[in-house]
Backbone as JSON, one array per atom type, in Angstrom:
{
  "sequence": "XXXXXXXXXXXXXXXXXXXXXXXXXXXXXXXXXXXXXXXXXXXXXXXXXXXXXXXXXXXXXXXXXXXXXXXXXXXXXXXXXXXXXXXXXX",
  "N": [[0.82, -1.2, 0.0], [1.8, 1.28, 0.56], [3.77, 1.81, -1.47], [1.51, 2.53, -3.66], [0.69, 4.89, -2.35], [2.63, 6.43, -2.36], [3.45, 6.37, -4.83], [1.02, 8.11, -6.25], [1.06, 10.34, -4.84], [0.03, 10.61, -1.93], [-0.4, 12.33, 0.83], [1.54, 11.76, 3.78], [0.1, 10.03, 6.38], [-2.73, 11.87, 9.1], [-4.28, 12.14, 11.75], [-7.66, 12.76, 11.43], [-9.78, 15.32, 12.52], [-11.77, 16.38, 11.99], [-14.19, 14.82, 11.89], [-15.93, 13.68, 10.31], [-14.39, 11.11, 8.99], [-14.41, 9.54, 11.13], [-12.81, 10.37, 13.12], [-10.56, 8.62, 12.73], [-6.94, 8.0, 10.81], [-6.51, 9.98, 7.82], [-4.91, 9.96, 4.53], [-4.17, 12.2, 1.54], [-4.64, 12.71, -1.92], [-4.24, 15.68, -4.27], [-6.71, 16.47, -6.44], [-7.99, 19.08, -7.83], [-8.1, 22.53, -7.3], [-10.35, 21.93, -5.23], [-10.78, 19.94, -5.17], [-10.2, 16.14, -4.17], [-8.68, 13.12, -3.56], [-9.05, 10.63, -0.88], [-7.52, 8.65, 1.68], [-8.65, 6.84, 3.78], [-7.8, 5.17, 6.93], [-8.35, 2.53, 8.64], [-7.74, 0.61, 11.28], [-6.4, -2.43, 9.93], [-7.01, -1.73, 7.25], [-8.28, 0.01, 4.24], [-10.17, 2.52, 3.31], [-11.27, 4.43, 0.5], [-12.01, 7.87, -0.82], [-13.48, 10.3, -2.68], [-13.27, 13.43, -2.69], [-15.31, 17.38, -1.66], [-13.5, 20.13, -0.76], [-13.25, 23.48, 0.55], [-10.96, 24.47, 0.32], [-7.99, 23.01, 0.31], [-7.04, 23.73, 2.97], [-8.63, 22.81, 4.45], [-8.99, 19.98, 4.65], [-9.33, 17.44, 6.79], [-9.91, 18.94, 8.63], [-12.03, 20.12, 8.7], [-15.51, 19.11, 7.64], [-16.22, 17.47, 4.77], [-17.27, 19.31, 2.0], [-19.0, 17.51, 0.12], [-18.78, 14.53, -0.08], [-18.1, 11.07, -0.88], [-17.83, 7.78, -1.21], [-15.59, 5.51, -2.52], [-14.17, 3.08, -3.0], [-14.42, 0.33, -0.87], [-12.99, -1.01, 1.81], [-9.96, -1.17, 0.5], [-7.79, -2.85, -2.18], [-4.67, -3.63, -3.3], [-4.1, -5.54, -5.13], [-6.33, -6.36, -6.3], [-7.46, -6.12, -9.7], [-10.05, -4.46, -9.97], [-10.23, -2.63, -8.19], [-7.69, -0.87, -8.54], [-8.22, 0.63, -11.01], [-10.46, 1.87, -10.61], [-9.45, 3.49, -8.53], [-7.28, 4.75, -10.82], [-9.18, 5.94, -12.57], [-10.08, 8.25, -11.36], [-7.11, 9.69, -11.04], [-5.76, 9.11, -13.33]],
  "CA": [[0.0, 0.0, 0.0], [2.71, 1.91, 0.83], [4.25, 2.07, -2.63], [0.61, 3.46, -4.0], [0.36, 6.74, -1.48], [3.49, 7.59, -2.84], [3.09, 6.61, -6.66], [-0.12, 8.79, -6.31], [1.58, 11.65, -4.3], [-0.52, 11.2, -1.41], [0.65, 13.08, 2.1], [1.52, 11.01, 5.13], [-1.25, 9.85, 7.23], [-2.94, 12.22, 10.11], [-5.59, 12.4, 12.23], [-9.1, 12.97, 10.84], [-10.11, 15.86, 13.36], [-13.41, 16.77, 11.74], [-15.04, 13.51, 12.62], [-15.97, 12.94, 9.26], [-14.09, 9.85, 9.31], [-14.69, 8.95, 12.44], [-11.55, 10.17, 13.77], [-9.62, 7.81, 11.97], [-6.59, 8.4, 9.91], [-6.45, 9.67, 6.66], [-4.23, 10.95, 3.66], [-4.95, 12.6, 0.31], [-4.05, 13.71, -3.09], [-4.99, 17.03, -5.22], [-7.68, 16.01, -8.38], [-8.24, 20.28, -8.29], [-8.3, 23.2, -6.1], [-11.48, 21.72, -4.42], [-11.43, 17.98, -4.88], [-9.32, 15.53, -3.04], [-8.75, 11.75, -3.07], [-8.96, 10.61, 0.52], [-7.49, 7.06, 2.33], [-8.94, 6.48, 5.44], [-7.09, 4.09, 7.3], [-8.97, 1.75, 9.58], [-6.73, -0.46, 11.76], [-5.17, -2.28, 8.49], [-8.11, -1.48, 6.07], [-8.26, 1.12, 3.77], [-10.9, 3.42, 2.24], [-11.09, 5.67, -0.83], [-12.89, 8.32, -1.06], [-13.58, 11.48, -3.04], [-14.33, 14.73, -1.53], [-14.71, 18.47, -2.34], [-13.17, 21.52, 0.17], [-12.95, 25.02, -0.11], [-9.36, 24.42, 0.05], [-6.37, 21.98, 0.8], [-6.26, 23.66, 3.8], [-9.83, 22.41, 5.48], [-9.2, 18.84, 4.59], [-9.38, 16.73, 7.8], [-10.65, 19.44, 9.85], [-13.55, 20.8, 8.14], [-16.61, 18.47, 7.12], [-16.3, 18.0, 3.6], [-18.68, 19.37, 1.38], [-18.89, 16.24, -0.51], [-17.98, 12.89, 0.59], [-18.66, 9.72, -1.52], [-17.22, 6.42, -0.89], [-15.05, 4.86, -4.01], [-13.79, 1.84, -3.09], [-14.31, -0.17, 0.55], [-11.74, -2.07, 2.11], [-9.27, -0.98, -1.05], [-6.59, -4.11, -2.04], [-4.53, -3.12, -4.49], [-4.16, -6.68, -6.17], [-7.36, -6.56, -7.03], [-7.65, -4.86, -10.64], [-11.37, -3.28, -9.9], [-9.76, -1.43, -6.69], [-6.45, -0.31, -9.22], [-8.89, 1.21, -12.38], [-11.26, 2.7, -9.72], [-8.22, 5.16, -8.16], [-6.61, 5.53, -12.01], [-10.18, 6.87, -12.85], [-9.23, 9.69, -10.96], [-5.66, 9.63, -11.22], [-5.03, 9.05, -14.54]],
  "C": [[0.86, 1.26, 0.0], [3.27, 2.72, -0.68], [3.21, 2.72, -3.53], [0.26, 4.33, -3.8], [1.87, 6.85, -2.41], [3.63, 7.54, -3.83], [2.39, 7.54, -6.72], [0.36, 10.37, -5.34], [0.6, 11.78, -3.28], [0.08, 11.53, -0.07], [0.4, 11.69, 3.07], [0.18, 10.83, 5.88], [-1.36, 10.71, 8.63], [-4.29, 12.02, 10.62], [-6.64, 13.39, 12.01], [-9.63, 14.19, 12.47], [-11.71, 16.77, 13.19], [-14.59, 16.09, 11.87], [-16.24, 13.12, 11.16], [-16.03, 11.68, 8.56], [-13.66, 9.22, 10.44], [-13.41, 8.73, 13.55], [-10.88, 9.83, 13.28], [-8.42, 8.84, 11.24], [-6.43, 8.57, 8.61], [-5.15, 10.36, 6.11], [-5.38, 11.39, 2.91], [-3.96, 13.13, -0.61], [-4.2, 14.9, -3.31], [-5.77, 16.45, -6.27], [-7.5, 17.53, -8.49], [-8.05, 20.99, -6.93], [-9.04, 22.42, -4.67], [-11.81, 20.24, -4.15], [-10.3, 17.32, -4.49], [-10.01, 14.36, -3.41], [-8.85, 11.09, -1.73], [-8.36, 8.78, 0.61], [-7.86, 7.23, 3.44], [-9.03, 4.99, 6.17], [-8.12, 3.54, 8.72], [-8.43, 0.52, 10.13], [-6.16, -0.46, 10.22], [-6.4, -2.43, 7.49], [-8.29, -0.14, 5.7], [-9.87, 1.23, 2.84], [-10.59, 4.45, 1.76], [-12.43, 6.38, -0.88], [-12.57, 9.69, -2.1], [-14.15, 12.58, -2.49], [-13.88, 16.5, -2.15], [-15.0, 19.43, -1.07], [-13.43, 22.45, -0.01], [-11.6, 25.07, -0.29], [-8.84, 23.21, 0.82], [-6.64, 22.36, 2.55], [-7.68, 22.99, 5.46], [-9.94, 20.62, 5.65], [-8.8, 18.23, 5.87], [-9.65, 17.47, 9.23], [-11.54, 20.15, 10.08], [-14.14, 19.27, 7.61], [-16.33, 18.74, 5.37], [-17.99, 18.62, 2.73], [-19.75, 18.65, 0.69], [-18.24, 15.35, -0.02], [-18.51, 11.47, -0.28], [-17.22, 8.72, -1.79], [-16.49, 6.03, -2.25], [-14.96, 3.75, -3.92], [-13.55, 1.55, -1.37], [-13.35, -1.44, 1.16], [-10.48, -2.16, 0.74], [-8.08, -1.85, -0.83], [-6.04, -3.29, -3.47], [-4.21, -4.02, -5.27], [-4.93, -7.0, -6.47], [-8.04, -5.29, -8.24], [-8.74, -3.78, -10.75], [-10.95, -2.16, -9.49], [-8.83, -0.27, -8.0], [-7.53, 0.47, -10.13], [-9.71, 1.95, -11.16], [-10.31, 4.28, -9.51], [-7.74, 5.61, -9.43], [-8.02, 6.34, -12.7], [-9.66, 8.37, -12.77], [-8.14, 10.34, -11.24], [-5.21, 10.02, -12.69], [-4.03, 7.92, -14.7]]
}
């Protein structure tokens, strides 16, 4: 998993302080000013999500404005999970 946050440029993992994700930790990418990839780490299970800010700088401690789920429990040897995030990605 490891080797996919940082193929994908996403930041180190912190604590979720908007309760959003339930506390938990997440990262994230950039898609735009306003939209964001999200991982939110659960013990050793990951979710993907998409979400849109007013900025970079509200992510994990503002409510997003948008929140929708992508992919639950994300593996990355399973090719659905992989084409799901390059959606986004590219």
């Amino acid at each position: 998993m490891e080797n996919v946050l940082r193929y994908y440029e996403f930041t180190d993992f912190f604590k979720d302080t908007s309760g959003a994700f339930s506390n938990n930790e997440i990262c994230y990418t950039i898609l735009n000013e306003e939209h964001f990839l999200i991982f939110e780490k659960v013990e050793e299970q990951y979710n993907l999500y998409v979400s849109k800010y007013k900025s970079e700088k509200e992510v994990g401690k503002q409510v997003p404005l948008i929140l929708e789920i992508v992919v639950t429990n994300y593996d990355k040897s399973l090719p659905e999970h992989r084409i799901a995030l390059r959606q986004y990605l590219g």
